[in-house]
C-alpha positions in Angstrom: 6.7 55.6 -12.3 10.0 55.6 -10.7 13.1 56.4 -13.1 15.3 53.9 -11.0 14.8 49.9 -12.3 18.0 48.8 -11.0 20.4 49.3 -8.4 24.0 47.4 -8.9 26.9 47.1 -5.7 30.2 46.8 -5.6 31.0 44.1 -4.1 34.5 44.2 -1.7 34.6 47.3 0.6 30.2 47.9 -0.3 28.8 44.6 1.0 31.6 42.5 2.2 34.3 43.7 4.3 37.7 42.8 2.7 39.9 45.1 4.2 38.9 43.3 7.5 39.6 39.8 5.8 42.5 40.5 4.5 44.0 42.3 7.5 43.2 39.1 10.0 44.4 36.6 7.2 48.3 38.3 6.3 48.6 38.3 10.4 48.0 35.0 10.7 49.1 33.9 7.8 52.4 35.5 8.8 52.7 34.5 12.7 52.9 30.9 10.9 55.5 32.4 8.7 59.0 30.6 9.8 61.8 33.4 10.2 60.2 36.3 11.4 60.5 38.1 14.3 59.7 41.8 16.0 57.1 42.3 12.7 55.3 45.4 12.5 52.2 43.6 12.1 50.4 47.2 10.9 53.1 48.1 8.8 52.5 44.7 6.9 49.1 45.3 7.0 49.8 48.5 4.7 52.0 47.2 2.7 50.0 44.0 1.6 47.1 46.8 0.5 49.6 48.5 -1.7 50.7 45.2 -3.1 47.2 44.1 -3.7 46.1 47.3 -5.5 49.2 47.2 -7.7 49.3 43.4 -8.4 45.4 43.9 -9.1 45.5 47.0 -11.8 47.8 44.4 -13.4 45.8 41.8 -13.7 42.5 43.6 -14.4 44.8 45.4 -17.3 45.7 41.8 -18.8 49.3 42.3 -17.8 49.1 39.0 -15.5 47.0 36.2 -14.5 45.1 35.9 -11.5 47.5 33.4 -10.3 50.5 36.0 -11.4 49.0 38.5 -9.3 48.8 36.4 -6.5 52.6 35.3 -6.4 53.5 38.9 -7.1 52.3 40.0 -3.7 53.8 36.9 -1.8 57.1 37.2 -3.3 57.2 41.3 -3.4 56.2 40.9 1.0 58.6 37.5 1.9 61.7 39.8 -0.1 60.3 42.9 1.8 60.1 40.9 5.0 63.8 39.3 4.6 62.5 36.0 3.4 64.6 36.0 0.8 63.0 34.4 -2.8 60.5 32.5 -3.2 59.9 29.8 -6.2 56.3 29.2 -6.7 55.4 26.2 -5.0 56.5 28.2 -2.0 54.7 30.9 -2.6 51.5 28.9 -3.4 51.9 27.4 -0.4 52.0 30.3 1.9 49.2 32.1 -0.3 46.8 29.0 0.4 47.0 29.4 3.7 46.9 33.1 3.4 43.4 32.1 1.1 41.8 30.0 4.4 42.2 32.4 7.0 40.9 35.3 4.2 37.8 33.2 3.3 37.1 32.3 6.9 36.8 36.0 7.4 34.4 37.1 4.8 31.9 38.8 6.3 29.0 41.5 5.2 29.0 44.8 6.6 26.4 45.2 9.2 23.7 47.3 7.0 23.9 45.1 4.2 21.1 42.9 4.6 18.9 45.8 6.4 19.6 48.0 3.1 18.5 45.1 0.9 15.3 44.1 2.7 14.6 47.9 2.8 14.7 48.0 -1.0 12.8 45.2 -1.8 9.6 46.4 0.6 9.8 49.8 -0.6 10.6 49.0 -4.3 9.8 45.5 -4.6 9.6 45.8 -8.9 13.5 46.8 -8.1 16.2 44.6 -9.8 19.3 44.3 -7.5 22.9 42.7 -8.1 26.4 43.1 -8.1 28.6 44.5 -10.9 32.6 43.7 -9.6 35.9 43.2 -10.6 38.0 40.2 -9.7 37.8 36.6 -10.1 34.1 35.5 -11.0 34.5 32.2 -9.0 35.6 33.5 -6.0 33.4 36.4 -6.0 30.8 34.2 -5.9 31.5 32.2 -3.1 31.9 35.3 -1.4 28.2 35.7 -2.4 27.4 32.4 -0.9 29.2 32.5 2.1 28.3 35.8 2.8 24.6 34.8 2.4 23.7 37.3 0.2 22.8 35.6 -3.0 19.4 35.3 -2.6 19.0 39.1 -1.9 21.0 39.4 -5.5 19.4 38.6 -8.8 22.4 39.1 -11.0 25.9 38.8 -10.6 28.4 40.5 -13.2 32.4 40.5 -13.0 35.0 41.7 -15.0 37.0 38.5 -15.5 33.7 37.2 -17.3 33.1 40.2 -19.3 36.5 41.3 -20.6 36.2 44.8 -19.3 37.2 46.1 -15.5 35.9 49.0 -13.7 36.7 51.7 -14.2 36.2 50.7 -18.2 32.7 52.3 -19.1 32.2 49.1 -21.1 31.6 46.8 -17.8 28.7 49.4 -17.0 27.2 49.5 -20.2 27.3 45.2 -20.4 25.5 44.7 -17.0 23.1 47.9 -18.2 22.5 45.4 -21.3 22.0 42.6 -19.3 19.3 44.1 -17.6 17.6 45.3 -20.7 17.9 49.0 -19.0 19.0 52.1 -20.5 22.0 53.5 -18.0 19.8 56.2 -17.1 17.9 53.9 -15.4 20.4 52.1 -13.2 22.1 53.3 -10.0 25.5 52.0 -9.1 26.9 52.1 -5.5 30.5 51.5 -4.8 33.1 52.4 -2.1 35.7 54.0 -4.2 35.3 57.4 -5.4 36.5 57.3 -9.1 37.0 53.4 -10.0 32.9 53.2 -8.6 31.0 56.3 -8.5 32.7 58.9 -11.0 33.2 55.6 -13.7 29.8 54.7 -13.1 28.8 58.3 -13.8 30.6 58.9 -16.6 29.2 55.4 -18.3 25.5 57.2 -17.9 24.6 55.2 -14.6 23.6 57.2 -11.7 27.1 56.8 -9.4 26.6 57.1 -5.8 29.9 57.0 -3.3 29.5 55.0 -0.4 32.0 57.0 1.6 32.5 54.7 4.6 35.5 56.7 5.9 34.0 59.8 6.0 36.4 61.2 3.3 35.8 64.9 2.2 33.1 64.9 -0.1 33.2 65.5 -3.8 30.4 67.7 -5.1 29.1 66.6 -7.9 28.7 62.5 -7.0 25.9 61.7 -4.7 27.2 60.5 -1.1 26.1 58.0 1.5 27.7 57.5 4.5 25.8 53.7 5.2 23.7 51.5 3.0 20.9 52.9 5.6 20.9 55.5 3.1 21.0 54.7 -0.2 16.3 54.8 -0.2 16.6 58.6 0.2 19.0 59.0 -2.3 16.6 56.6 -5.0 13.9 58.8 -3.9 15.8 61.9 -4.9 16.6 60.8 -8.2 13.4 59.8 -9.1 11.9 63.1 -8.7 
């Protein structure tokens, strides 16, 4: 009997592409922007990562709302960007049409859905779903949009559990909610320690999708593509 009974995703940079969102949403978003001119469009581009990861250790640590986070990275980029400041209906303004052009771009990677039909032929008493961080509504209308939902039989997020990756509590809550033992659950995410070496350390199996081809670590399983994530189950349920 295989030892795997679940497998659980991240969700942003394993199945859906955010960096790509994000990076086609701040340039448009800021080519609509009155006042700027000559902008390092790349240079923004790095700088509104930074600002997101920052703003979002913040709010997943209960030191701002998800609204909060949100204004700090408008208002941190217009000062940046010689905008000057920014009271709030401004910067909810710009945000919500930062927000369109981000949600118009959602998109799953390419071996997304290939990976998931794969598991459910080969392993179809498999349970498969997402365990993220974030905001639980708009991660699932990621889901939707994305078309992945049906391929997903449980959802869990942080801002609906109380406990953010890399917390070992978030792991051990969707492991309960399965009615597994960690032992028996596999967790794939895109970030070395907040997915993969958290998961691991929770009990989980943690498995590093390591899109970029980073240097590897060696004692966390690695995947370069969803493609290969079957090989991997097969080797851990030897």
């Amino acid at each position: 009997m295989p030892s795997v009974k679940a497998v659980l995703f991240d969700l942003d940079g394993t199945l859906i592409d955010h960096d790509s969102a994000a990076a086609v949403a701040l340039t448009r978003a800021l080519e609509a922007t009155p006042g700027l001119s000559h902008l390092d469009h790349e240079r923004a581009r790095h700088r509104w990562r930074e600002l997101e990861n920052l703003a979002m250790d913040r709010y997943l640590a209960g030191d701002l709302t998800f609204t909060g986070q949100r204004r700090l990275r408008v208002t941190s980029i217009a000062a940046e960007l010689g905008l000057g400041t920014w009271d709030n209906p401004r910067t909810d303004a710009w945000f919500a049409s930062y927000l369109r052009h981000y949600e118009a771009a959602w998109c799953a990677y390419d071996d997304v859905q290939p990976a998931l039909r794969a598991l459910a032929v080969q392993r179809p008493g498999l349970t498969i779903g997402v365990l993220t961080n974030g905001d639980a509504d708009q991660q699932h209308r990621k889901l939707r949009r994305t078309g992945l939902t049906a391929g997903l039989s449980e959802v869990i997020v942080s801002s609906t559990v109380g406990a953010a990756k890399p917390d070992a509590r978030i792991f051990h809550h969707g492991c309960t909610r399965l009615r597994l033992s960690p032992a028996e659950v596999v967790y794939v995410g895109d970030r070395l320690h907040t997915d993969a070496i958290a998961a691991t350390n929770a009990g989980l199996h943690g498995i590093w999708l390591n899109r970029s081809n980073d240097p590897p670590h060696e004692d966390i399983s690695t995947i370069g593509t969803l493609g290969d994530l079957p090989a991997v189950l097969a080797e851990i349920d030897r």
